[in-house]
Phi, psi and omega in degrees: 000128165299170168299333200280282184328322196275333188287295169323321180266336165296358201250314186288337169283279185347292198290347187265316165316321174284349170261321176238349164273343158286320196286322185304317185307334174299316221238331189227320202274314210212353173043054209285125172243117177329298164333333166284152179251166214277139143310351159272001166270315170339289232238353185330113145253003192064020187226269159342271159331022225221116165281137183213170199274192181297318218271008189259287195337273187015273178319318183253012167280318178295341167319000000 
């Protein structure tokens, strides 16, 4: 088999997973609902506590 072939299809079983097995894990598994709020709203003391946007998340999970 080529590689090219093996790539694609491991690439296309990824992209099918990530679409319909995220959304079940989301959704029946773990009931994730947007609407609740994060404990840095919760708990704001402005010390601990403090909501800020994603991309600072981002930034300081890869630090």
């Amino acid at each position: 088999m080529n590689a090219i072939i093996l790539a694609i299809v491991s690439l296309a079983g990824f992209i099918l997973a990530y679409r319909f097995y995220a959304t079940f894990l989301a959704e029946k598994i773990f009931s994730l609902d947007p609407t609740i709020r994060t404990p840095a709203h919760v708990l704001e003391d402005g010390v601990d506590y403090v909501p800020t946007l994603k991309s600072i998340l981002f930034g300081h999970h890869f630090a």
